[in-house]
KOLKOLKOL-439475 format. One line per 4 residues: their letters; for each residue x, y, z of N, C-alpha, C. Coordinates in nm, 3 decimals. Atoms other than C-alpha are relative to their C-alpha. Layout:
N
a	X:Y:Z:X:Y:Z:X:Y:Z ~ ...
***
This chain:
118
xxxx	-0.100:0.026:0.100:-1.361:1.202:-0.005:0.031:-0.148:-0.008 ~ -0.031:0.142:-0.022:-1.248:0.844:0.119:-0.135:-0.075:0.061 ~ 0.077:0.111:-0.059:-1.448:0.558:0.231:0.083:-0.124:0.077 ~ -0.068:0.132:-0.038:-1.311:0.278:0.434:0.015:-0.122:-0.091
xxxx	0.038:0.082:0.098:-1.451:0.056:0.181:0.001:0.033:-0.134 ~ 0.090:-0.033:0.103:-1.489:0.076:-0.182:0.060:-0.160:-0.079 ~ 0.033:0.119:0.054:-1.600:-0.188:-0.429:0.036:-0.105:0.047 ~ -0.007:0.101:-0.116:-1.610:-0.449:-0.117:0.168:-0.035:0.071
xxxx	-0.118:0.019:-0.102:-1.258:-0.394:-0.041:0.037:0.075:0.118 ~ -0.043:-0.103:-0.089:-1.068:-0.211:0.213:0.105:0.074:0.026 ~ -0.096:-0.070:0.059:-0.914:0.101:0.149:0.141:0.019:0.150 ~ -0.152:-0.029:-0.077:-0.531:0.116:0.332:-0.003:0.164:-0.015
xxxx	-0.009:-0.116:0.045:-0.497:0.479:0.153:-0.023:0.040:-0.081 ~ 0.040:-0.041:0.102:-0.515:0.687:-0.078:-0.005:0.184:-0.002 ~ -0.034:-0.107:0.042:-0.468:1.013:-0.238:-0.116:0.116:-0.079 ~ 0.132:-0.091:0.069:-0.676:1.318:-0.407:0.045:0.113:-0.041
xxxx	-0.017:-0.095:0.015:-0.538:1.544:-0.639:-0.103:0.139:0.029 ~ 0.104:-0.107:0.026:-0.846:1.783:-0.662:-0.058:0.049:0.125 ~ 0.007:-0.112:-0.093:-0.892:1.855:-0.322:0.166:-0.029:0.092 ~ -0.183:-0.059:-0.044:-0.493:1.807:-0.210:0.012:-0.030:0.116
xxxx	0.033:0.032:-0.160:-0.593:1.573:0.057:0.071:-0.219:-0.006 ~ -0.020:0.106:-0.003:-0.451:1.253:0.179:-0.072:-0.112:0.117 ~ 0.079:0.104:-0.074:-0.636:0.961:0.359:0.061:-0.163:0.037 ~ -0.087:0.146:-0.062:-0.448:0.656:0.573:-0.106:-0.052:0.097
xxxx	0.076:0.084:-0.117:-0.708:0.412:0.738:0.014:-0.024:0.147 ~ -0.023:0.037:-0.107:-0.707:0.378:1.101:-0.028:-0.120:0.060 ~ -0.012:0.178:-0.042:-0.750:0.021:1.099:0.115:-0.055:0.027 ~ -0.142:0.051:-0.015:-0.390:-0.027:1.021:0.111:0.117:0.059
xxxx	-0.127:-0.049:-0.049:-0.225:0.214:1.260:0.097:-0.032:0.035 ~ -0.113:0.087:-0.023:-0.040:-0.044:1.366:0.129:-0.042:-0.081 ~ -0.096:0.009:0.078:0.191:-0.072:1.069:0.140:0.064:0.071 ~ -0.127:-0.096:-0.081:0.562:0.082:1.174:-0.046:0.086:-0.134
xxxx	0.013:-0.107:0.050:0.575:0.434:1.100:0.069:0.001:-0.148 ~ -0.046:-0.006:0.172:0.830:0.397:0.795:-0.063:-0.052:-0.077 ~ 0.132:0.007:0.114:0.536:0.210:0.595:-0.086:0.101:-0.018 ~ 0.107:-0.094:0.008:0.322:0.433:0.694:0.072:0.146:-0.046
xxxx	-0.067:-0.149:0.053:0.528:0.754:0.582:0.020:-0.065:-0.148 ~ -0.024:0.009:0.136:0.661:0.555:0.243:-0.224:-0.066:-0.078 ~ 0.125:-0.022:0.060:0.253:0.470:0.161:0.000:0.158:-0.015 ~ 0.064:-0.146:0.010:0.165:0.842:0.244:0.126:0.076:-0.169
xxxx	-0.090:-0.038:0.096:0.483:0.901:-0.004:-0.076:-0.015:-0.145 ~ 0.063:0.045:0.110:0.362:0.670:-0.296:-0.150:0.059:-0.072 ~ 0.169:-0.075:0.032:-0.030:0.785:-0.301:0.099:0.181:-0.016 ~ -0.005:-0.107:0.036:0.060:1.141:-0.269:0.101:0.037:-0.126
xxxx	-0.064:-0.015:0.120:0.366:1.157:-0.574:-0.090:-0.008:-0.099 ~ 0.081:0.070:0.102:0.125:0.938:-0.782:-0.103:0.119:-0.007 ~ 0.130:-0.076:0.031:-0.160:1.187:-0.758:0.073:0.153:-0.045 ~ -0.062:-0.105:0.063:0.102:1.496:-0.818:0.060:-0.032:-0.167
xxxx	-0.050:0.042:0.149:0.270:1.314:-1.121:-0.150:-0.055:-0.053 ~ 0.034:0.064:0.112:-0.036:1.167:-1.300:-0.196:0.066:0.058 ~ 0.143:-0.056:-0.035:-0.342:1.384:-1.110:-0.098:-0.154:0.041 ~ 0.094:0.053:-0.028:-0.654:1.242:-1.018:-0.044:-0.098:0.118
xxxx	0.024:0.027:-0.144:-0.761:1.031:-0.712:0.093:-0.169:-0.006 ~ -0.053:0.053:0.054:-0.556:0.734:-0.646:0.008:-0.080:0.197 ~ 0.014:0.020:-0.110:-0.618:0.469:-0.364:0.071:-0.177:-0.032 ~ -0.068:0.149:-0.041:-0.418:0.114:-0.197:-0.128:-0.070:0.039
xxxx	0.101:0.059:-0.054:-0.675:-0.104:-0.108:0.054:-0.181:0.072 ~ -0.054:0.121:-0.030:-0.690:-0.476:0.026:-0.136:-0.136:-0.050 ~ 0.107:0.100:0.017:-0.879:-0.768:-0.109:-0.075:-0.024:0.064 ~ 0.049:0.096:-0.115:-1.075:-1.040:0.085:0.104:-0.104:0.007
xxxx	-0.099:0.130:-0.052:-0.766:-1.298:0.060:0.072:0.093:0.050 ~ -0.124:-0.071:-0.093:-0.526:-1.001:0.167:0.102:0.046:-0.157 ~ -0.068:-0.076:0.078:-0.381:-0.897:-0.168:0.005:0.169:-0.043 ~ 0.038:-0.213:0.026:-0.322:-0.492:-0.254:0.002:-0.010:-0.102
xxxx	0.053:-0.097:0.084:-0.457:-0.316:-0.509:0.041:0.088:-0.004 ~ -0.039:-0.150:0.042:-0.402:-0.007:-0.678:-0.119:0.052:-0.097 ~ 0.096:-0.060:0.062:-0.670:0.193:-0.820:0.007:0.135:0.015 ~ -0.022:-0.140:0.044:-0.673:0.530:-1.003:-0.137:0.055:-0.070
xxxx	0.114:-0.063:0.048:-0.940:0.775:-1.108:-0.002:0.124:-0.035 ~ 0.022:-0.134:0.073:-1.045:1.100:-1.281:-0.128:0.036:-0.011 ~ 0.154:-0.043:0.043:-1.328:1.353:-1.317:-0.011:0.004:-0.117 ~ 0.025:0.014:0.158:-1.498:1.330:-1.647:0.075:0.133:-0.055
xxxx	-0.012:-0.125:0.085:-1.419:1.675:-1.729:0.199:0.054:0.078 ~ -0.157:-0.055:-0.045:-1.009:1.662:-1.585:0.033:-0.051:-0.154 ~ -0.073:-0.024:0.122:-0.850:1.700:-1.936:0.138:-0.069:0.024 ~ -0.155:0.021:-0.085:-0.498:1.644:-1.729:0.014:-0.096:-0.018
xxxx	-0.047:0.130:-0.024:-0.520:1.324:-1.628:0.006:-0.093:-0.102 ~ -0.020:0.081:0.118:-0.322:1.104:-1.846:-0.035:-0.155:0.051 ~ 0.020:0.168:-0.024:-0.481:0.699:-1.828:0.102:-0.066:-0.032 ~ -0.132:0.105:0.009:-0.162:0.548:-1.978:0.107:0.043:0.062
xxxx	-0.078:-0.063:-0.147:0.038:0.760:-1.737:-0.028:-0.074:0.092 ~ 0.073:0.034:-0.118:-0.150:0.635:-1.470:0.058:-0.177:-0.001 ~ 0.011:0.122:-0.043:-0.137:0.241:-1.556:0.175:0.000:-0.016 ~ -0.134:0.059:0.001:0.234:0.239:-1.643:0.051:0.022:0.172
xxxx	-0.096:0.014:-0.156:0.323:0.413:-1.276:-0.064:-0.087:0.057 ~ 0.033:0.112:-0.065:0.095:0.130:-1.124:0.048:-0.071:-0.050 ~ -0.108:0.102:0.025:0.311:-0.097:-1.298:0.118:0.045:0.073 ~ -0.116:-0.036:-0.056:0.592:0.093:-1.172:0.041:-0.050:0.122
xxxx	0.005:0.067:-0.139:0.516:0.069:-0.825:0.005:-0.111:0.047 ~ -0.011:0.149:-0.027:0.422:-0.282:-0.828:0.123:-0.049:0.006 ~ -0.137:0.070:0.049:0.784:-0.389:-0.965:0.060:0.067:0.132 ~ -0.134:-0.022:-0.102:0.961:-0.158:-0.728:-0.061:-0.011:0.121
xxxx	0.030:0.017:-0.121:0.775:-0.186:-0.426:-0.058:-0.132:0.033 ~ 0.070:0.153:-0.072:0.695:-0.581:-0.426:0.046:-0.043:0.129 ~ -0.006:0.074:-0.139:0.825:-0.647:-0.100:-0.047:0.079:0.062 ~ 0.081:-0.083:-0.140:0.635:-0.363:0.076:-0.164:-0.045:-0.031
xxxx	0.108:0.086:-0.010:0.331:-0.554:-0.085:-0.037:-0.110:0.066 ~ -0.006:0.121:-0.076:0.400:-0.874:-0.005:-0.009:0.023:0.220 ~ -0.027:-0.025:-0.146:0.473:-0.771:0.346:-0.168:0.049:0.063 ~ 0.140:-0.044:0.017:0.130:-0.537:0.347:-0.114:-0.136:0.021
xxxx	0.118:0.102:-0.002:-0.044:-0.875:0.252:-0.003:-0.099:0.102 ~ 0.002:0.064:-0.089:0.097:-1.050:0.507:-0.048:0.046:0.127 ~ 0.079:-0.076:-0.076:0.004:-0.789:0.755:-0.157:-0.023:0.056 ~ 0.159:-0.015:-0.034:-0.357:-0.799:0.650:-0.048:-0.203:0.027
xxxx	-0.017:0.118:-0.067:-0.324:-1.169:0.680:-0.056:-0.074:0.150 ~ -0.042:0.099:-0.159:-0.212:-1.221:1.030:-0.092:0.070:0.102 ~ 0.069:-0.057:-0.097:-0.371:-0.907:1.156:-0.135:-0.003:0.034 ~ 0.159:-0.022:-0.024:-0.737:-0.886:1.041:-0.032:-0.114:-0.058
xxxx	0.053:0.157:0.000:-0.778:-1.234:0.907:0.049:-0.104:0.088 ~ -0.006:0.051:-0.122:-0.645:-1.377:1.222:0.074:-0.138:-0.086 ~ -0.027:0.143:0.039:-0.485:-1.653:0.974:0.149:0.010:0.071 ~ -0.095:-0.006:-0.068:-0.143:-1.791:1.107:0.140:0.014:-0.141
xxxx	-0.051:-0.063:0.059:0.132:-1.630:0.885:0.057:-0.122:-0.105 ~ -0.056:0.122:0.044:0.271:-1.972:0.816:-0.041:-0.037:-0.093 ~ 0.106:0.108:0.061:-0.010:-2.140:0.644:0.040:-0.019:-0.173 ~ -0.068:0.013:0.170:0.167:-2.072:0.277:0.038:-0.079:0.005
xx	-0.156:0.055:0.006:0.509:-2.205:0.319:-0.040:-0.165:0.055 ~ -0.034:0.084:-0.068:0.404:-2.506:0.534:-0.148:-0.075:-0.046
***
């Protein structure tokens, strides 16, 4: 169902209406548990409200992604459904991004958290 990877990034999570399954990377167990319960939140709503498969990912500089998908033949799944709640999310959850990116940052690019600001 999941891949660690897809299209050279690296998937955090991700969701699957059609088989009713959810997928959290074990790269980042390390997150505290309340990220990791409000991700498992976000992916799984998103794939009940708007169907179809629906995954967090992480760049190569450390920014998240959101990517959504459908089988050719799901009728259901609405596409402008889909991009408005990824707008949604973005707006209301920018500081659990930002934070996320800093994460992948410090943790798996070994950069020093600082290096923005200073």
């Amino acid at each position: 169902m999941f891949d660690d990877q897809v299209n050279g990034r690296i998937v955090l999570c991700g969701a699957n209406a059609y088989e009713q399954k959810y997928f959290f990377n074990q790269r980042f167990e390390g997150l505290p548990q309340s990220v990791k319960d409000e991700l498992h939140i976000i992916c799984v709503l998103f794939t009940e409200e708007v169907g179809g498969s629906f995954i967090m990912a992480f760049e190569e500089d450390g920014g998240v992604v959101m990517e959504t998908d459908a089988a050719e033949d799901d009728f259901f799944y609405d596409e402008i459904s889909s991009g408005l709640m990824v707008r949604e999310i973005r707006r209301n959850r920018q500081e659990l991004f930002e934070a996320l990116s800093l994460y992948y940052k410090v943790f798996l690019l070994k950069q020093d958290g600082l290096e923005e600001t200073g």
